[in-house]
Structure formats: C-alpha cells, structure tokens
C-alpha positions as CSV (number, residue, x, y, z in Angstrom):
1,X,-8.3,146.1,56.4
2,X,-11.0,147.8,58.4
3,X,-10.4,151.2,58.9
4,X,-8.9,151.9,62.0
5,X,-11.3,152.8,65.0
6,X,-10.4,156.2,67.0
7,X,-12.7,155.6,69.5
8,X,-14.3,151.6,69.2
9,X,-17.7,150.9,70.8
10,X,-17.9,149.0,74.2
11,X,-18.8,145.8,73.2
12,X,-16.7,143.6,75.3
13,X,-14.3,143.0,71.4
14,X,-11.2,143.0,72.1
15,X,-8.9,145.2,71.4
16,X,-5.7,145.5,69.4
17,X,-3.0,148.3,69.1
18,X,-0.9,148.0,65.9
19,X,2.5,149.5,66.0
20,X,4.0,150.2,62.5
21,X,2.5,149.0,59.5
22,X,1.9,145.9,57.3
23,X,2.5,145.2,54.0
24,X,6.5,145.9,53.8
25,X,6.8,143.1,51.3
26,X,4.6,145.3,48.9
27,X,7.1,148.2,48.4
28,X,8.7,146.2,45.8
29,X,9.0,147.0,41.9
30,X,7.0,144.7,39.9
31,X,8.7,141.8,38.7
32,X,7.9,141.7,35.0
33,X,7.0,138.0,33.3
34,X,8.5,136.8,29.7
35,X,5.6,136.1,27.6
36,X,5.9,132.5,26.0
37,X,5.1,132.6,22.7
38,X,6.0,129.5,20.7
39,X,6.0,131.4,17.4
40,X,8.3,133.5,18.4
41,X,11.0,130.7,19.6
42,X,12.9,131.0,16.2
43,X,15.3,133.6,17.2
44,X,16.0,135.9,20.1
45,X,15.7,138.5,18.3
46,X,12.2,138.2,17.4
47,X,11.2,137.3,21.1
48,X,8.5,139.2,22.6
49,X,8.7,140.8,26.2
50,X,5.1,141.3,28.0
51,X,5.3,144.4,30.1
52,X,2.8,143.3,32.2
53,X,3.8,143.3,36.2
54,X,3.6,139.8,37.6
55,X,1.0,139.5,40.1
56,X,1.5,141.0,43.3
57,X,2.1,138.4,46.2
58,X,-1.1,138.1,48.8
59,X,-1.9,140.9,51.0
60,X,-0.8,140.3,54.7
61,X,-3.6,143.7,55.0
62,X,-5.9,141.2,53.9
63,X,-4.3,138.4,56.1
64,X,-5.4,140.9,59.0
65,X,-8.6,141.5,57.4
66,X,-9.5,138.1,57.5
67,X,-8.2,136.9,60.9
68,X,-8.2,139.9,63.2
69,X,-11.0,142.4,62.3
70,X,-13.8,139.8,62.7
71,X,-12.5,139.1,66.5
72,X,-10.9,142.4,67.6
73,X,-10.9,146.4,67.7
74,X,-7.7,147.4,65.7
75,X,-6.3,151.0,66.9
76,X,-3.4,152.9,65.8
77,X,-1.6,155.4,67.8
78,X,-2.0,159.1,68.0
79,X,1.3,159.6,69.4
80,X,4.0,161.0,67.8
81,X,6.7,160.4,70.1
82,X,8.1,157.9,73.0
83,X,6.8,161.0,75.7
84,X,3.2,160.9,74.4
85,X,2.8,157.4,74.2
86,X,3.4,157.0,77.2
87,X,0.8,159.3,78.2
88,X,-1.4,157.5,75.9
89,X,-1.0,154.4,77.1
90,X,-2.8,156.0,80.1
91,X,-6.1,157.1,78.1
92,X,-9.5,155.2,78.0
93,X,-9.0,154.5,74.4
94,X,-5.4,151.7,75.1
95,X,-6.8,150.6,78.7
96,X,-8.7,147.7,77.8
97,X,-6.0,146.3,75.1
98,X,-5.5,142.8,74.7
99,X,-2.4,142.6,72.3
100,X,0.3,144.6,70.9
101,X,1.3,144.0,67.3
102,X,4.9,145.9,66.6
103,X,6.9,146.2,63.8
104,X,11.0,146.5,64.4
105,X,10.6,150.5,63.3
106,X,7.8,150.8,65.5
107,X,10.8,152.0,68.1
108,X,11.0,155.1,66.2
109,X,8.0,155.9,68.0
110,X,7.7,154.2,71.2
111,X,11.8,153.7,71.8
112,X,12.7,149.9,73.6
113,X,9.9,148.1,75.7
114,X,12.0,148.6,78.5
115,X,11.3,148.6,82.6
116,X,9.6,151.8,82.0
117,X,7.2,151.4,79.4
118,X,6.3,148.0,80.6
119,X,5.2,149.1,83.2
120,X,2.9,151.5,81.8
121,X,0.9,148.9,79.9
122,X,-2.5,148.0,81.0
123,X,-3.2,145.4,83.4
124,X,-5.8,144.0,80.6
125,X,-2.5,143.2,77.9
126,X,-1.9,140.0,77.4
127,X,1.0,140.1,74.0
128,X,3.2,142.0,72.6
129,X,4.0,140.2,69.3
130,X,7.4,141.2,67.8
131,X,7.5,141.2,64.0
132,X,11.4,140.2,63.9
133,X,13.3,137.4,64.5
134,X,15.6,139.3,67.3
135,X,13.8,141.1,70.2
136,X,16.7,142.7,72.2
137,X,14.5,145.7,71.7
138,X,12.3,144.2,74.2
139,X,12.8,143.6,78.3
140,X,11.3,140.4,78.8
141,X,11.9,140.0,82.2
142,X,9.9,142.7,83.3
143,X,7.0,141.9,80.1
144,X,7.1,138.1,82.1
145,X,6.7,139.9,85.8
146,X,3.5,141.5,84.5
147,X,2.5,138.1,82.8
148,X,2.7,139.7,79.6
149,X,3.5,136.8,76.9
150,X,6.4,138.1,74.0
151,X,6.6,136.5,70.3
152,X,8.4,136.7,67.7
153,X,9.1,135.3,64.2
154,X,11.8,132.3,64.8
155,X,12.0,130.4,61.3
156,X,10.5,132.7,59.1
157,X,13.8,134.8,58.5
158,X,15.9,131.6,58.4
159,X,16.5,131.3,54.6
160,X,17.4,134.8,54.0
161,X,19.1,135.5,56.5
162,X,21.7,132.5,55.9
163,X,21.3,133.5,52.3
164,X,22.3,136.7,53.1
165,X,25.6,135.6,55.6
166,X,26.6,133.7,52.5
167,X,26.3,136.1,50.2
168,X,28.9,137.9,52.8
169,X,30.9,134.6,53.2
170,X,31.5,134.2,49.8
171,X,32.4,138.1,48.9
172,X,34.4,137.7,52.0
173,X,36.7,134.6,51.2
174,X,37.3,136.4,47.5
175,X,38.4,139.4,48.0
176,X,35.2,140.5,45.8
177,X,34.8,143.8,47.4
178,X,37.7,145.6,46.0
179,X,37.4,145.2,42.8
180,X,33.2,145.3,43.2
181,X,34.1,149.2,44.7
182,X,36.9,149.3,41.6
183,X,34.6,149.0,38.5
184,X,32.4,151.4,39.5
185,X,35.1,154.3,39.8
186,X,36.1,153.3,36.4
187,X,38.9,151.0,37.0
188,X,39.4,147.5,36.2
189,X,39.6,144.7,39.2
190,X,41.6,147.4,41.1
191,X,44.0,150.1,39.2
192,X,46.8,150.5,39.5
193,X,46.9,147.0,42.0
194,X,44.4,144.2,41.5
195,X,43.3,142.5,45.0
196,X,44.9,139.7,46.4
197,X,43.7,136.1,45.4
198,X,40.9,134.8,47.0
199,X,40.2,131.6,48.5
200,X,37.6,128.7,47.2
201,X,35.2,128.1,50.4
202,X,36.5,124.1,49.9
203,X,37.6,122.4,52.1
204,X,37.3,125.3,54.4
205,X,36.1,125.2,58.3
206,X,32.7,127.2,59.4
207,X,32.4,128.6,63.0
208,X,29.0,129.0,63.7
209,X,28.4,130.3,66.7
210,X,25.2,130.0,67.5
211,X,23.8,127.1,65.9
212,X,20.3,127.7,66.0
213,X,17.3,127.9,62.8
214,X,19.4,130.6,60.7
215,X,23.4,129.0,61.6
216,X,21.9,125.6,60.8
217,X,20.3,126.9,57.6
218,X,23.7,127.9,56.8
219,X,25.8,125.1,57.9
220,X,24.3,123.5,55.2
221,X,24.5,125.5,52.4
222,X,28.0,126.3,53.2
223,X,28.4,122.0,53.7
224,X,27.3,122.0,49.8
225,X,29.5,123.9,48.8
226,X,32.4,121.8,50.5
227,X,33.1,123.3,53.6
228,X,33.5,121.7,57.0
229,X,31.3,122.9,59.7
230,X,32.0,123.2,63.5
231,X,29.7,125.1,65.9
232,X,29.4,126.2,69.6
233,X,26.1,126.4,71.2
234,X,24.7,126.9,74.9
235,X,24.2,123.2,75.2
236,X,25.4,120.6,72.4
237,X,22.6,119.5,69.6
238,X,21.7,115.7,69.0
239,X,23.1,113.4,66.6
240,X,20.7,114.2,64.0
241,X,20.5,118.1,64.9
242,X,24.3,118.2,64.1
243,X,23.4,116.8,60.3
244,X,24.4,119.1,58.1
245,X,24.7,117.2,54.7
246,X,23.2,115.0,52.7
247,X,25.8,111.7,52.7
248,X,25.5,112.1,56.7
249,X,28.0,115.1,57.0
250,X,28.2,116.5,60.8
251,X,28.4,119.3,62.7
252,X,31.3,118.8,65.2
253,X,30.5,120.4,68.3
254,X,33.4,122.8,69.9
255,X,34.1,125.3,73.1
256,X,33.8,128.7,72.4
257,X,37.9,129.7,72.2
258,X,38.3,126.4,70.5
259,X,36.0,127.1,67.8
260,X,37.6,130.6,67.1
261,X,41.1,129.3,66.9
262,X,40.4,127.1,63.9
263,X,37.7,128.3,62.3
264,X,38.7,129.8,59.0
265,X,35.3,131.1,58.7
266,X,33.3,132.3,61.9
267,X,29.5,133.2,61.3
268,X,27.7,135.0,64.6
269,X,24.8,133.9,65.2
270,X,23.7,134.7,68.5
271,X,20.7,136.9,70.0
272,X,21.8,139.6,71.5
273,X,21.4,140.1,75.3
274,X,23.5,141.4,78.7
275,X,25.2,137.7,78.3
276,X,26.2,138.1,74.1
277,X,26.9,142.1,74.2
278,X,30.4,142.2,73.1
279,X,30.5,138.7,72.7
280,X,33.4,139.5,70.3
281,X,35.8,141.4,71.9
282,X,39.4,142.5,72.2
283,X,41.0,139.3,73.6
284,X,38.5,136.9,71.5
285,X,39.2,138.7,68.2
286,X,42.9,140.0,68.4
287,X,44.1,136.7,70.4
288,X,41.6,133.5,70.3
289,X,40.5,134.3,66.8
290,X,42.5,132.0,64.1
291,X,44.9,134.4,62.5
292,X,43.8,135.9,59.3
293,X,39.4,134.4,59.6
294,X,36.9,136.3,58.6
295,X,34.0,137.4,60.4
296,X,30.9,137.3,59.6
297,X,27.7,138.9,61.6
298,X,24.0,139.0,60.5
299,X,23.0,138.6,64.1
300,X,22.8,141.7,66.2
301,X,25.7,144.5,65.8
302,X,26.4,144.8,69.8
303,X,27.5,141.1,69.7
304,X,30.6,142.2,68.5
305,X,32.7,145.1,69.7
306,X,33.0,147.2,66.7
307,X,36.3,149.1,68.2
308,X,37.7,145.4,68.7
309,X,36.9,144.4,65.4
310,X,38.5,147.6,63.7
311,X,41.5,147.1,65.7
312,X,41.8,143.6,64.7
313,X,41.3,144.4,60.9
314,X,44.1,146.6,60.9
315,X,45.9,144.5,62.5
316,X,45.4,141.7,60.3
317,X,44.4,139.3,62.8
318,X,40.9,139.5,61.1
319,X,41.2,138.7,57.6
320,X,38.4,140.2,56.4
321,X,34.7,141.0,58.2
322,X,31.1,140.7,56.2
323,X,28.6,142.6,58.4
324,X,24.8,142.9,57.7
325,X,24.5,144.4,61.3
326,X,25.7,147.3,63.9
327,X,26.5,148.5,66.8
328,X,24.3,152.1,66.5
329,X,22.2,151.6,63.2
330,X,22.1,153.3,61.4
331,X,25.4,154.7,62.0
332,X,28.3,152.7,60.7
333,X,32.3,152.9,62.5
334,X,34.3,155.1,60.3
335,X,36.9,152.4,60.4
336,X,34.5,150.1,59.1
337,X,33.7,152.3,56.5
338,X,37.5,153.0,55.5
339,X,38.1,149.3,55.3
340,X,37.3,148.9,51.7
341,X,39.9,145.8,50.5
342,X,38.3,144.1,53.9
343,X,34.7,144.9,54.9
344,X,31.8,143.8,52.7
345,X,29.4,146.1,54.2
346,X,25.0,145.7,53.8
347,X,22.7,148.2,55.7
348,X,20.9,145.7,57.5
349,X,19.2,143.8,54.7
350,X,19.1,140.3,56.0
351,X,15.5,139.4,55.6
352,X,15.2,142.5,52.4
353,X,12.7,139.5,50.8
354,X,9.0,139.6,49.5
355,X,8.9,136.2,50.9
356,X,10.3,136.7,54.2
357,X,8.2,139.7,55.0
358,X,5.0,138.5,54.1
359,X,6.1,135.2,56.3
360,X,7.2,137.5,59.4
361,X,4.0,139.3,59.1
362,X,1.4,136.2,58.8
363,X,3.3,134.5,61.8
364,X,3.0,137.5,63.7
365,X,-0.6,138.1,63.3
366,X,-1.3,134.2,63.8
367,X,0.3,135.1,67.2
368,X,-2.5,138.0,68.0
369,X,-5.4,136.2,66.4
370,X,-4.1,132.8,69.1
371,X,-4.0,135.5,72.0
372,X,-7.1,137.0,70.9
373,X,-9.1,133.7,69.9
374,X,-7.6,132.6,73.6
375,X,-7.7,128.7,74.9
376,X,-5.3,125.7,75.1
377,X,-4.9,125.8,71.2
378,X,-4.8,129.5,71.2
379,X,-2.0,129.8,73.2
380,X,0.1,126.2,72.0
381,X,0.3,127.6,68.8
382,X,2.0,130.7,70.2
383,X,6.0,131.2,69.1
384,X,6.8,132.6,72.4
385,X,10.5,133.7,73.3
386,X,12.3,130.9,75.3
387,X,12.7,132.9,78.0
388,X,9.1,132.6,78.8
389,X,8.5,129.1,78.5
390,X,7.6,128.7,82.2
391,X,4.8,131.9,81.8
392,X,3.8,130.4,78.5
393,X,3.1,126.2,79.8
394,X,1.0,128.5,82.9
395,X,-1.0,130.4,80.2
396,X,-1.9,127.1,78.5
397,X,-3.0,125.1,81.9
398,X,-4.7,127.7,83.0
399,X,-6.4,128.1,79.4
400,X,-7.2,124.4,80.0
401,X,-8.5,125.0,83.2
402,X,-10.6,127.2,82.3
403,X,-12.2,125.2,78.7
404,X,-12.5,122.4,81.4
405,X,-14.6,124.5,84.1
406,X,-17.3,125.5,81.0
C-alpha cells in the first residue's frame, strides 16, 4: 500500500482516514501442502511431506493498493487515545475527509462513534465503513442527522459465524465440554463421574431468533443434520425465505414467548440495540424458556442478561449455554466461567477465518472506493445499515441528479 501521507498535498484527492489495520487474515501459520508423489504411493511410510508453506491468500493491503490509493489520500492517526482524537479530528490534516475506514479494535483508540464524536466529524465526511458485521459500536441516528452514510459487512461473516454457533450447538447438546476440560487434567471422560448422556441434534427443534443471513445459514445446516427449525423475526419471511432444506423443508414462523417455550435449541441472533439489550432476561430465561434448552449466542453479549442466564443455569432451567459473545469483553461472568459441565465458552472467535477476514475487509473497502468513486453506481453498490435506507435512496437521487445536470 502507499505509504501513508502525514501531511497530503492539496490537490482536491480525496481523503481517507483508516482506523486499525488490514490484513488480519495474514496472522495465520502457514498451512503446509502434502507433496504428491506417485512413487511414493506404495506405503505410508515411505510418503514424502513438502515443508513448503502453502501460498499465502491475496493481500487485502494490495486490495487497497489497487482500489483506494489511485483515487484517495490515505491517513492514519496520530492519536493515541479517545481524548486526542478528538482534538485531531479538529486539525487541518482530517478536515477535508471523505471516508472513514474502521476496524472493530479501532475503539481501542477512538472508544464508540457515539453523540459526541459524531459530532466532531467534519462537515466534508461522507462514510464511516464498519469492518464487522454488528455496528452497536456505532450511533447511527446521530451519523444519519449529519448525513453521514454507515456500512458494514452483512454476508461476509455468514458461514463462520453459523459454523461457529454449531460448533457450540453441537458441544452443547453432548455434554462435550466436560469431558473436553477432563482429558486435559489427566482424567478420562470425567473422573471420578463421566458426564451425563448427550442428546443427538435429530429430530430436535431450533429457535432462531433472529432469522436473518447468519440464523438462515444455520437453519440449514442444523435442518441437515435432522433438526426442525422454527424462528421469530421482526416481520415474517416469504415462502421461499422460510426454505431451509433441500426436499422443501420450512422454517415455521413463531412469536417470540412461543418460540422459547418449545424450542429445544434457541440460537440468538439479533443485532444488538436499545430494543435487543437484554433481550434475554429473567422472566424470558427462568420462565418462557422451555425447561432444560440450551442457549446459544454468537450475536452480541448484551442481548442476553448474563446475571439472568447464570441464574437460570443454576437453576437448571437452562440446560446448558454455548456463548461466542459478552456482556463486557473481554471480561467473562465468573459464573460463566465456574459453569464447566454447562457452558461451552469461545472468546469471541466467530468470524476467527482467513476467508472471512479477507471477505470483511474487500467489502469494506469496496464501500470507500463507491463513496470515494461517488455517483448512482457508487452509492447502489453501498451495504448501508437498514437504518439508513431513507439517507441512502437520497444519496443515490441526488447522485443521479447530479450525473444528469453534467
């Protein structure tokens, strides 16, 4: 990538702050490839192993390179801090910016794009693309009362992320935990006790709440593996939206306390916002909730109410919880932590994949080079968050209006 400009020339370029940095997917060990050898096919034994690295997957650096350097000014920060960026926002160098390219870390620095540091942007800013799927950390109504357009990276982080909620699902329905904790202490299944049976996910019923790219994803893994799947959205999907199977298998559509209180299985998948915050709480999870489900989250921690959930665990009323998510990452509820027969626990690793970070990245920078390049195309091709669809259909007629005035 071009290196990044302190202090870029006036040239009417626009200009482009990026927040955190690109290339996560590269941070990976090499994946080393089998050489084939047909000679050496006789016995294992004899089999050669290459030690040399697979290639490494495509550079979203050079992604940049190739899409953003030729059109814009790309600055970093000097900040170290939410205080001083602030104050930088106010400097000659970030007056004149045109987009905002942020990375979920990136709040390490800067803290939310809340009421206050919106309204410290310049006038000029016209994005702020969010490199994550969820963008609670972001105010968007008071990004859409300056006419600042959000983004972020809906479908890239669908696969993984359902991989990732079955991967809890399955641990989940049988009892792996345990005895997963067990063999690395040195003891077999679970000394002196093994865990209870588990349960086969056939024949079983998934909750999704929130049946959107990543709980549709998963309604139909989980429907291939024999599991019935109900759902509860805002507003009911179509026929064919509620396929979820290959032989025609549906969906079935439920309210929200119906769908808990039958659900053997109830996956959150929700955005978080003042609506979903505690979504989950005391009266949904110690008395709606099916006796003995398990809960599974790989949405946003605040969308359930960790206290509730403890409560309910030793309780038994929840059978067992799979979380990928909290409250206060990256702390983690002690009675969470204690709950070893009955929490399968992962620090946040839901989209953990070369694949999926090198997507997030490239759809994210396809949003600042559309902002950037600017007409009716520019801004079409746009994933904007639904909130703004209103600001967003404006942007684009008066993007036309203006190609049509030329």
């Amino acid at each position: 990538m071009a290196e990044r400009e302190d202090d870029p020339p006036v040239d009417g370029k626009p200009r482009v702050l990026l927040l955190g940095e690109l290339d996560h997917h590269i941070n990976v060990q090499p994946i080393h490839l089998e050489e084939k050898n047909p000679a050496h096919n006789a016995h294992p034994s004899t089999q050669h192993h290459s030690n040399t690295p697979s290639l490494p997957p495509p550079s979203s650096t050079q992604f940049w390179h190739d899409h953003i350097d030729p059109i814009a000014h790309t600055l970093k920060p000097h900040s170290t801090d939410r205080r001083t960026f602030l104050r930088e926002l106010q400097s000659p160098r970030l007056t004149n910016l045109h987009a905002i390219y942020r990375t979920f870390s990136s709040a390490t620095l800067t803290g939310p794009i809340d009421a206050d540091l919106t309204a410290a942007l310049p006038s000029s800013l016209q994005l702020i693309a969010h490199n994550g799927a969820g963008y609670d950390q972001l105010h968007v109504p008071s990004l859409t009362s300056r006419g600042i357009l959000a983004t972020n990276t809906p479908g890239a982080v669908d696969d993984s992320t359902a991989d990732t909620a079955l991967f809890l699902l399955l641990g989940c329905l049988r009892n792996f935990n345990t005895s997963m904790a067990a063999l690395r202490r040195g003891e077999w299944r679970g000394a002196p006790e093994p865990p209870a049976l588990g349960h086969d996910p056939r024949g079983k019923l998934l909750g999704v709440l929130g049946m959107g790219g990543i709980g549709g994803n998963l309604a139909r893994k989980c429907t291939a593996l024999g599991m019935r799947v109900a759902y509860h959205n805002r507003r009911r999907l179509s026929g064919e939206e509620e396929e979820v199977g290959p032989r025609g298998e549906r969906a079935v559509y439920m309210g929200f306390e119906e769908l808990l209180g039958c659900c053997d299985v109830l996956s959150v998948h929700v955005p978080l916002g003042e609506k979903t915050r505690h979504l989950l709480s005391y009266r949904e999870l110690g008395e709606c909730l099916k006796p003995g489900a398990i809960v599974i989250n790989t949405a946003r921690g605040a969308v359930v109410d960790e206290e509730a959930l403890v409560q309910a665990l030793e309780s038994g009323r929840v059978g067992a919880a799979g979380l990928d998510v909290y409250e206060r990452e990256p702390q983690v509820h002690e009675g969470l932590r204690k709950e070893e027969a009955r929490c399968l626990l992962l620090p946040h690793m839901g989209t953990w994949t070369v694949e999926t970070q090198k997507a997030m990245e490239e759809v994210c920078i396809g949003n600042v080079e559309g902002v950037v390049k600017g007409g009716k195309e520019g801004f079409r091709g746009l994933t904007v968050v639904p909130e703004q669809r209103e600001l967003w259909e404006r942007k684009i007629k008066e993007a036309e209006e203006g190609e049509g005035g030329k």
